[in-house]
C-alpha positions, 0 to 999 in steps of 0.5 A: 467468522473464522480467524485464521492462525496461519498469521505470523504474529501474536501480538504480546498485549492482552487477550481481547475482552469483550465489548462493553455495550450499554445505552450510553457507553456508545461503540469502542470506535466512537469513543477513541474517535472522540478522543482523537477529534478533542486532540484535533488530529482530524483538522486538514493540514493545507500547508504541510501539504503545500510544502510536501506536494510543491517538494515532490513535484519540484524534485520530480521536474528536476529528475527529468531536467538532469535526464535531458540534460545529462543526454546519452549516457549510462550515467542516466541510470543513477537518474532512473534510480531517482526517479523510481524513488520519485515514482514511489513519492507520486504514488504516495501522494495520490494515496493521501488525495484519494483519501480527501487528506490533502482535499477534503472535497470529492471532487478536486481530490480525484481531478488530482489523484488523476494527474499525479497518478494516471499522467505523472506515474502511469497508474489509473487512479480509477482502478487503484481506488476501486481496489483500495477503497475495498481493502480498506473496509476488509483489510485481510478478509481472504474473500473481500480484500483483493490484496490477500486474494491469490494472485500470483502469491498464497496468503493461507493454507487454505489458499495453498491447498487450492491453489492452481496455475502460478501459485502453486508453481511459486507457492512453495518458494514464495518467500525466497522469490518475494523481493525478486518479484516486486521487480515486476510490481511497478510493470503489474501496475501499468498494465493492470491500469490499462486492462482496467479501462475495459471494465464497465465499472471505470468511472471517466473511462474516457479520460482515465484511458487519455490521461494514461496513455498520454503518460506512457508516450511521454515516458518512452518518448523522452526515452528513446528521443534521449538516449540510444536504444539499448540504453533506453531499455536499461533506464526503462528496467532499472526505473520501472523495477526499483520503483517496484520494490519501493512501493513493494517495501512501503506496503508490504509491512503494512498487513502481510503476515497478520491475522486474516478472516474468512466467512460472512461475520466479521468483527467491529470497525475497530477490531477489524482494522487493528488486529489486521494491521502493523505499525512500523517503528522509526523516526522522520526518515521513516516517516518520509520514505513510508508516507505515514504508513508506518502509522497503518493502524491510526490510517486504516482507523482514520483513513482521511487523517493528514498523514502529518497527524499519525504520529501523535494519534498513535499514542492516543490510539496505543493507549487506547487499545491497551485500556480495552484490551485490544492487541496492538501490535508494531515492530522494526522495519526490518522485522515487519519484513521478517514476520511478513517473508516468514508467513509467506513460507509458512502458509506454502507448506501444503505445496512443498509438502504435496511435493515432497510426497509424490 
């Protein structure tokens, strides 16, 4: 195993020590989770559950029953703004059914995931699952981990070095472009959930395909039946790109600028998840706007815990980490931006130096 240093972050807490082992001690995981199930933080939380789904649901219908009702006008984009903030609440929802926290059993959560994901926000719920289950069990694993694959950005040096085609064009100014780019998130998201429905391994092809295109004749037929063309097109780019970087500003501070790791070892559950991971600081609004991600080291820890417990896991599992020496490691919102743009320009060095010596 190989840690990379090309994170931007060092964590001020203690060096890590070893793990204790022993017949009895059983894992570090196995006693914070004890821990954490004596402080009840793994029961289901059904009625805050209802509450927030019924709010999320209710403030969506209300956005489409002022778009119809407004008609045409170029009023209509403060509605797309809305609605992009809507979208980013949808997305935040099917994040917490696909991991049974608001139902704990299988199969209602994905019959749920679908709805809010493939028809209420255009994003296949099958593809998104496959990607995120992935992640989640090698968060920041340059070879495992599909969010630090270079796709269209570089994520190591090494990446850097190798990079072909449209990374090694950005890669050397990816930080500068980064939030212009998210623009093109919530448009990456739909097309890359239809060309996941050509993939043999998409459980529900069937349905996954119906429930999808079902939204996207739905969203541009309310468009164009509603308001003039030009003005369809701009609600179209003013909803589809804020929501872009609205989901983009909700994960991005989650992991981007932390350690990565490459090669076949990797350490154990818990050190995997924590020092791969940063929380982010902030009150209720935080709270609300991020979904729980703010707590992403007690997610990623306990990924099925309701996101309403998060906040009290997280002095358990602060401490926790402290007592064995593990780093832990949270900050502002607007320094988890910081440390993840300042990463991305570190890591694309190697392109603008090649640049500069030719």
């Amino acid at each position: 195993m190989t840690i990379s240093t090309d994170a931007s972050v060092a964590a001020p807490t203690p060096a890590v020590r070893p793990r204790r082992s022993g017949p009895d001690s059983g894992s570090d995981f196995a006693r914070l989770s004890q821990r954490i199930a004596e402080a009840g933080l793994l029961r289901q939380r059904p009625g805050y559950y209802a509450v927030r789904l019924t709010l999320v649901v209710g403030l969506l219908a209300a956005g489409w029953g002022v778009f119809v009702a407004l008609g045409d006008t170029w009023w209509q984009l403060a509605v797309a703004a809305f609605m992009a903030l809507m979208f980013g609440q949808v997305a935040l929802v099917t994040h917490d059914l696909a991991h049974r926290q608001v139902i704990p059993r299988r199969r209602p959560s994905e019959v749920w995931g679908r709805v809010f994901g493939n028809l209420g926000i255009g994003m296949s719920y099958g593809w998104w699952m496959n990607k995120h289950t992935r992640h989640h069990a090698n968060p920041n694993h340059e070879e495992l981990d599909p969010d630090v694959a270079p796709d269209i950005l570089v994520w190591s040096t090494e990446q850097a070095r190798e990079s072909r085609g449209l990374p090694r064009l950005i890669g050397g100014h990816q930080a500068l472009l980064f939030f212009p780019l998210l623009t093109l998130e919530g448009f990456n998201l739909h097309v890359a959930s239809v060309r996941a429905l050509r993939s043999p391994s998409m459980k529900s092809r069937l349905l996954e395909g119906s429930l999808l295109f079902a939204h996207i004749a739905l969203y541009l037929s309310a468009l164009f039946l509603v308001l003039s063309p030009g003005k369809a097109v701009a609600f179209l780019a003013v909803h589809q790109c804020l929501f872009g970087v609205y989901l983009g500003c909700t994960f991005a501070p989650n992991h981007k600028g932390m350690p990565t790791f490459t090669g076949d070892e990797r350490p154990d559950f818990l050190r995997r998840q924590v020092l791969t991971s940063r929380n982010v600081r902030g009150g209720r609004l935080t709270d609300v706007m991020l979904g729980g991600l703010n707590y992403q080291i007690e997610h990623h820890l306990f990924p099925s815990m309701p996101s309403p417990h998060l906040r009290r896991a997280q002095v358990i599992v602060r401490a926790y980490c402290a007592e064995i020496g593990v780093p832990y490691h949270e900050t502002g919102l607007i320094r988890s931006y910081r440390e993840a743009l300042t990463h991305l320009h570190r890591v694309g060095e190697p392109i603008r130096r090649q640049r500069r010596t030719r």
